[in-house]
C-alpha positions, 0 to 999 in steps of 0.5 A, spaced: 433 695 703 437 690 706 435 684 711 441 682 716 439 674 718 442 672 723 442 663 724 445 658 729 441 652 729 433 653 730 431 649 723 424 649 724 424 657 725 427 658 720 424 655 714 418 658 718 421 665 717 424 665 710 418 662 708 414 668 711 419 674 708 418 670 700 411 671 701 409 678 704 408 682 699 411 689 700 412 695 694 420 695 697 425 691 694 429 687 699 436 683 699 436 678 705 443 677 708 443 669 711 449 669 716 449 661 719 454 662 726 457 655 724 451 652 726 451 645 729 444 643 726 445 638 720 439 641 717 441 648 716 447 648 711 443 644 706 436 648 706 441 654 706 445 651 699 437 650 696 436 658 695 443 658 691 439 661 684 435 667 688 438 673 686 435 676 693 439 672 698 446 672 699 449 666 704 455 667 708 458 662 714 463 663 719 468 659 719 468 658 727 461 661 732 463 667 732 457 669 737 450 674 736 453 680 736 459 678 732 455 676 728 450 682 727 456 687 726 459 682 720 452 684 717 452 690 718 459 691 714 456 687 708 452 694 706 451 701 707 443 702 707 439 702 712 438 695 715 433 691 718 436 686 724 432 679 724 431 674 728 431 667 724 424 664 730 420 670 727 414 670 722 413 678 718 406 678 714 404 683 707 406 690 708 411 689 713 417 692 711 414 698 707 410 700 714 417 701 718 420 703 712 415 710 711 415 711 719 423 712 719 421 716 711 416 722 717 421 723 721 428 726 722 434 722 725 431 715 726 435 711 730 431 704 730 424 703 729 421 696 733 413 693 730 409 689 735 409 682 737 407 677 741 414 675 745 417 683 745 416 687 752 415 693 752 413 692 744 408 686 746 402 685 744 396 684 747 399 684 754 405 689 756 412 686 758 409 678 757 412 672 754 406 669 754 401 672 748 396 669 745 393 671 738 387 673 741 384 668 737 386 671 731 391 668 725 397 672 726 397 676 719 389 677 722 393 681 727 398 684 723 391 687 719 387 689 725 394 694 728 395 697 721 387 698 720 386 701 727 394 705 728 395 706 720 402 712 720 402 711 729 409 711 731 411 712 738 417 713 742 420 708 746 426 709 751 430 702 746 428 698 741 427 690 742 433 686 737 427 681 733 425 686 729 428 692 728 429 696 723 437 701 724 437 707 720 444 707 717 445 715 719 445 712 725 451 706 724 455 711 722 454 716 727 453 711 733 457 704 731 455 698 731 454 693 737 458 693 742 461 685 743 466 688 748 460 689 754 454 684 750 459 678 748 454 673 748 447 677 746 442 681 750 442 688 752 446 690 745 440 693 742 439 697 748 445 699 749 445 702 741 439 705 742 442 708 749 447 710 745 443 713 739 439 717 744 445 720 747 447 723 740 440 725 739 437 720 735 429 717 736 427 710 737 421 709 736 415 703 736 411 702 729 403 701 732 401 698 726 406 693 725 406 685 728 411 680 728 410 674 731 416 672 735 418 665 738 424 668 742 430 664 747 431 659 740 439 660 741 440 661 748 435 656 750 435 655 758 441 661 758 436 666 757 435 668 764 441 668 766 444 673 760 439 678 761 441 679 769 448 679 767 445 685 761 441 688 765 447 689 770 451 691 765 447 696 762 446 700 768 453 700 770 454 704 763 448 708 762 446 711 769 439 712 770 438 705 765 433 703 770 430 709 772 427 711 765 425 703 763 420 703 770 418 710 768 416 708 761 412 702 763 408 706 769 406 712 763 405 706 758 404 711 753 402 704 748 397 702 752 392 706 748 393 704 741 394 696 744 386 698 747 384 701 741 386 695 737 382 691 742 376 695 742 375 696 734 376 687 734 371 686 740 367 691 735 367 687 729 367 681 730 363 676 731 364 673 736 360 675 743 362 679 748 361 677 755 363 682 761 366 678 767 364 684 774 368 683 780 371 686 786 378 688 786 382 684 790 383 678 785 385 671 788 381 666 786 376 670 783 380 673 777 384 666 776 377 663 774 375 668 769 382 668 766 381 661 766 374 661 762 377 667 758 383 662 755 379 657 754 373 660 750 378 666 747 377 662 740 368 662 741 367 668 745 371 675 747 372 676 754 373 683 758 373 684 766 369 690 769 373 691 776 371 695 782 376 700 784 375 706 788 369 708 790 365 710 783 371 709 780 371 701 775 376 698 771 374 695 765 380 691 762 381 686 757 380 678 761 387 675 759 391 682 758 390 686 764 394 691 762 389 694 756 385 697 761 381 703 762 379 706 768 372 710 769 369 714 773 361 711 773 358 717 777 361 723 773 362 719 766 356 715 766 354 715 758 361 714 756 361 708 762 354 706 758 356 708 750 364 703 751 360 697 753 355 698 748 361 700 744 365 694 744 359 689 744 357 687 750 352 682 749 352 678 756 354 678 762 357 674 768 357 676 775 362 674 779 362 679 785 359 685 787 364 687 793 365 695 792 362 695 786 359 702 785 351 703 784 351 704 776 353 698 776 348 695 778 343 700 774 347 698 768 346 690 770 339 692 771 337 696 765 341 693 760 336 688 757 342 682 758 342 677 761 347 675 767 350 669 771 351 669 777 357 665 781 357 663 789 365 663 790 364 665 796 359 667 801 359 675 800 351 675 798 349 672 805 351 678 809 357 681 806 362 677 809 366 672 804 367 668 809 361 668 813 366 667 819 370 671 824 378 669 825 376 663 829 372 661 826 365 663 828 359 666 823 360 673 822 358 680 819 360 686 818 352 688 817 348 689 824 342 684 825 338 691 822 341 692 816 341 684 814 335 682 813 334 689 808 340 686 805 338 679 803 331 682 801 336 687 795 340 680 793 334 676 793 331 678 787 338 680 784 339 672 784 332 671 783 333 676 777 339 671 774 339 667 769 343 662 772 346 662 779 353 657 778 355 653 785 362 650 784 361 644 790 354 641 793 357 645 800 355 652 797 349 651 794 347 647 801 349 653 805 346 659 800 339 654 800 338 656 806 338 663 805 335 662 798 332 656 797 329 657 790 334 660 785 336 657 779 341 654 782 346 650 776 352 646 779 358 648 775 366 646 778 371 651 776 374 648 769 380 647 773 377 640 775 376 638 768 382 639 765 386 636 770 383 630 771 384 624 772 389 627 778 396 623 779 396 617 784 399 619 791 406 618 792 410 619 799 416 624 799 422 620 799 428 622 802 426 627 808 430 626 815 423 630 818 416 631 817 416 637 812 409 639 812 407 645 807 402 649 806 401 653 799 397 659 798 396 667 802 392 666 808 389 671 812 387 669 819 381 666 816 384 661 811 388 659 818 395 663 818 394 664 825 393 657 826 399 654 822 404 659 827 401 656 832 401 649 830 408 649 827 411 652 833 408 647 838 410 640 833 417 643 831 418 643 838 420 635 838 425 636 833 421 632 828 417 637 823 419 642 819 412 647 817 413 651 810 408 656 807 409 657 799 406 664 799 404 668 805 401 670 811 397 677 813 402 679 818 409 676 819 410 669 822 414 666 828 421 663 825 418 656 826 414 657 819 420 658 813 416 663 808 418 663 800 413 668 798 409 669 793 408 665 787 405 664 780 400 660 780 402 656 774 409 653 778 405 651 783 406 643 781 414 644 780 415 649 787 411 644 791 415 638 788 423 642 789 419 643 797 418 636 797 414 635 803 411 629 806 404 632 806 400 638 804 396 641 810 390 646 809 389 650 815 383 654 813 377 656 818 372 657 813 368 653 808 372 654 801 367 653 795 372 651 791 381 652 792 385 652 787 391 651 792 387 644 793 387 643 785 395 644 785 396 640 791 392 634 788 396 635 781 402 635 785 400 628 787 402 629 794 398 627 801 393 631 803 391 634 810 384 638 811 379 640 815 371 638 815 370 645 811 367 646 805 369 643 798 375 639 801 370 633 803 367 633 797 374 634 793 377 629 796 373 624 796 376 616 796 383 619 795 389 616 799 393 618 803 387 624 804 384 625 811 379 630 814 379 634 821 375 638 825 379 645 824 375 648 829 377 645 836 382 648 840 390 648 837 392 642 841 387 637 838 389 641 831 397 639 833 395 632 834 390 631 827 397 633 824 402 629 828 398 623 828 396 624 820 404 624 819 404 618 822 399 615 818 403 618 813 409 613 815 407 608 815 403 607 808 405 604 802 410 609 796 405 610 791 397 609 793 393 610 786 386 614 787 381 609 784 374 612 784 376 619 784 370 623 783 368 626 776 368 633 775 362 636 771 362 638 764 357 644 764 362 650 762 365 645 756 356 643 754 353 649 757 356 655 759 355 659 751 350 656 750 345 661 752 343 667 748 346 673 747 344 679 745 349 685 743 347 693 745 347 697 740 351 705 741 349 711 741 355 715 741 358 715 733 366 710 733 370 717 732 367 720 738 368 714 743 375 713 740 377 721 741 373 719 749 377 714 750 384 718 748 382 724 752 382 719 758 388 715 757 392 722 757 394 720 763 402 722 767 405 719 773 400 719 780 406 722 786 405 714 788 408 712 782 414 717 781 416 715 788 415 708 786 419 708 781 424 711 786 424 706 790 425 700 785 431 704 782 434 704 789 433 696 790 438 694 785 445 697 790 445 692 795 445 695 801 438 697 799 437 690 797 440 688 805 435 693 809 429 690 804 432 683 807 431 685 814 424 690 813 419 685 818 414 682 813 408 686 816 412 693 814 413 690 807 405 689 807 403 696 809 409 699 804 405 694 797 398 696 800 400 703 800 401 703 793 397 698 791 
């Protein structure tokens, strides 16, 4: 078997990968092809001469950079087997080779053959299409088993193969040609473009299930990347019509979402670690980023799964920190394999984080399972159903009549009552809930945010601004103060000295007077915030806010800060600089003028103001979160039967939705598409999203 090799620069990841290819056993033998494209590391040439007398590896170099492609087809022409492509930031581990080996051995006219990894689309794992995998706290080659024990001999086909690591049979060179380096000079898309052009002559390309590599991935193309893949994308849809058709399709089916799940549920069966149920509502926000935060920082003491409320007795159980490995359950008419999968993967404690939506089998479950559970107050939904416990302007609000309070709060009492402990992210919450609940074991418990970023930055002032650029991060809805911010904004930008912004977006289409950017990740807040450069960040919000993580990436960002008297932002923002609170329950004009004069304010302060005395955060989740007990439930249902349950139910075809979804998503790539989009009111784009979401 011949290994082709690839290398420009990349030292450490090389050395990495050669020294991972000398230590994985493997039945088959192997002769590796280096091919150095005239790297420009002084490291590489002398490491390379160091493997002058090992019989298995052969060294060649271009005399000029020929380029990825080039290159590869140069390694192609060096032999007439069956090929492995290897990127040199890659890592294989024992048995590799000779499990892609024998799948392209069970099946006629393999094309190419591409294992799991973490950094591989629609090959990655544990989360579909992400850059962004962790190893689940396992050890790489502890990965690499655990695929091959729970998915031993499964291949599936996939619409291309993904260059890291793939395996090209030479039956399909022959008859299909090496790459294409007219069309894919630079890299990116070649591959897709191969296994396009294989398929077309009736050749498979499959994904190897029980194969992980680990892959770095960008190491040659560095801060290029992103542009080359656009330009590839581009040029794969304009010679395989339909390329973008059969990608999204395959990504709505994902047909790999069962072996990922059941290489999941098998770790979260045998390991040692205790498993912790997170139960919520659907609708994400806040809610799901703190569970995703404790998971991430717990995932190496303990294994997080999430229980999501969905449509009516319908729940979701996913994997915390990969999403994408989900199962949906109906709680009424499948309510022993709802009780036999939680047992199964090892539940042992619970964490409530919302009950909104949540079917009554859910509470059954958190009544009668013999766990223990923690509640935590992220807003006030426990007091009468409304999160907020306001209308839009601001005044106490319910969806419950006066009748249906009072038996509502007798059932939520002794639900809290019945918790181990009720966790608080700020002294307003626990004062507010007290007063409907004054004996609870109340637990003060800061989200971990807090705790990993402080010390926060001293406070600058922006520099170089012709007006006061005022913005406000988030998504609001008419609670958190968009109406508001339309208002105020279109009052002040009158006078010619304010501009207003809004990194998010509102619940219905805003006056021009708000320049809207749309959503964002969470983690380019910091960065966004800095390229917006304003003078001040403003929080408009009406209700008051437990925690807000908006308010913890304006504090990162270092900039001033202008909040109502609500909530956490008091408490938050204690002795800092450049910070003032305002009664954002008055009429619009004085809102306008606590904005107007607070950007005055700003003016006329020194650049840089350090935040002496900031308030410390408390340690409870790094001392005291996991240390509780635990008590995992044993399953009635045997393995085998759990595992077929679970592949019955993930048998799943495109919902009508999906079908037109993806239809409309191959539509936006024409720009006339694009431009219509452009002028959709943002209210229409909303309604469109919901619909399918």
């Amino acid at each position: 078997m011949d290994i082709i090799l690839p290398v420009f620069n990349g030292f450490d990841d090389l050395k990495k990968c050669i020294d991972s290819l000398l230590s994985a056993t493997n039945k088959l033998n192997w002769h590796l092809h280096i091919i150095n494209d005239a790297s420009t590391d002084e490291a590489i040439i002398p490491y390379l001469r160091s493997f002058a007398g090992e019989m298995r590896i052969h060294i060649y170099h271009n005399e000029e950079n020929l380029g990825f492609i080039k290159t590869v087809n140069k390694g192609f022409e060096l032999t007439n087997q069956d090929v492995v492509l290897l990127n040199s930031d890659t890592v294989v581990y024992d048995g590799w080779l000779d499990r892609l080996v024998a799948h392209a051995n069970r099946q006629d006219k393999v094309a190419t053959i591409t294992p799991f990894s973490n950094n591989a689309t629609i090959a990655s794992f544990p989360e579909f299409c992400s850059e962004e995998n962790t190893t689940i706290g396992l050890e790489p080659k502890e990965l690499d088993q655990l695929c091959y024990q729970v998915n031993r001999g499964v291949a599936l086909k996939i619409p291309t193969g993904v260059g890291f690591c793939m395996y090209i049979s030479r039956e399909a060179l022959n008859q299909v040609g090496t790459f294409n380096d007219k069309d894919f000079g630079r890299g990116y898309g070649e591959e897709n473009d191969f296994c396009l052009r294989a398929s077309a002559k009736g050749f498979v390309n499959l994904l190897a299930c029980d194969v992980y590599v680990s892959h770095t991935g960008g190491v040659s193309f560095g801060s290029e990347k992103q542009s080359l893949v656009q330009i590839a994308l581009r040029k794969l849809n304009e010679i395989h019509s339909g390329y973008d058709r059969k990608i999204h399709e395959f990504i709505s089916l994902d047909p790999v979402r069962e072996y990922r799940l059941k290489a999941l549920f098998k770790l979260s069966k045998q390991s040692s670690r205790s498993a912790i149920l997170h139960i919520c509502h659907h609708f994400g926000g806040g809610t799901l980023q703190h569970i995703r935060e404790l998971a991430e920082h717990f995932e190496p003491q303990s294994l997080h799964w999430v229980l999501r409320a969905m449509d009516g007795d319908i729940v979701r159980l996913e994997w915390a920190i990969a999403p994408s490995n989900y199962i949906d359950i109906d709680t009424e008419k499948d309510k022993v394999f709802f009780w036999e999968i939680l047992k199964y993967i090892g539940i042992s404690r619970l964490h409530v984080h919302h009950v909104a939506g949540l079917p009554q089998e859910v509470f059954t479950f958190i009544r009668e399972a013999g766990l223990e559970y923690d509640v935590t107050l992220h807003d006030y939904h426990f007091i009468n159903a409304n999160p907020t416990l306001t209308d839009i302007s601001g005044k106490v609000s319910s969806p419950l009549s006066l009748d249906e309070v009072k038996p509502w709060q007798v059932k939520i009492y002794t639900f809290l009552q019945d918790a181990k402990r009720v966790l608080y992210p700020s002294a307003i919450s626990k004062e507010i809930y007290k007063g409907y609940y004054p004996d609870l074991p109340y637990c003060f418990a800061p989200h971990l945010d807090s705790i990993h970023s402080f010390p926060y930055p001293d406070v600058k002032k922006a520099k170089g601004n012709k007006v006061t650029k005022v913005l406000v991060v988030g998504a609001l809805n008419a609670e958190k103060g968009a109406d508001v911010l339309e208002a105020v904004a279109k009052d002040l930008s009158k006078t010619g000295k304010f501009e207003f912004g809004l990194l998010g977006y509102a619940y219905r289409q805003l006056h021009k007077s708000v320049r809207v950017l749309g959503a964002y990740n969470a983690r380019d807040a910091e960065k966004l915030i800095e390229q917006e450069n304003p003078d001040f960040i403003w929080f408009p919000a009406l209700w008051a806010e437990t925690y807000s993580y908006t308010l913890s990436a304006a504090l990162r960002s270092g900039r001033p800060i202008l909040a109502p008297n609500l909530g956490a932002f008091p408490e938050r923002t204690l002795n800092r600089p450049l910070t003032k609170t305002y009664d954002s329950l008055r009429e619009i004009q004085s809102v306008s003028k606590a904005v107007e004069d607070f950007a005055h304010y700003v003016s006329t302060e020194p650049e840089l103001v350090q935040w002496c005395n900031q308030p410390k955060p408390n340690n409870f989740y790094l001392e005291s979160y996991l240390s509780c007990r635990f008590n995992k439930l044993e399953p009635v249902l045997t393995e085998a039967e759990l595992i077929e349950g679970l592949a019955y139910r993930l048998k799943l075809r495109l919902s009508q939705k999906e079908k037109i979804l993806g239809f409309l998503l191959v539509l936006k790539r024409y720009a006339i598409v694009r431009y219509l989009l452009k002028r959709l009111p943002l209210k229409q784009k909303l309604r469109v999203v919901q619909f399918f979401t």
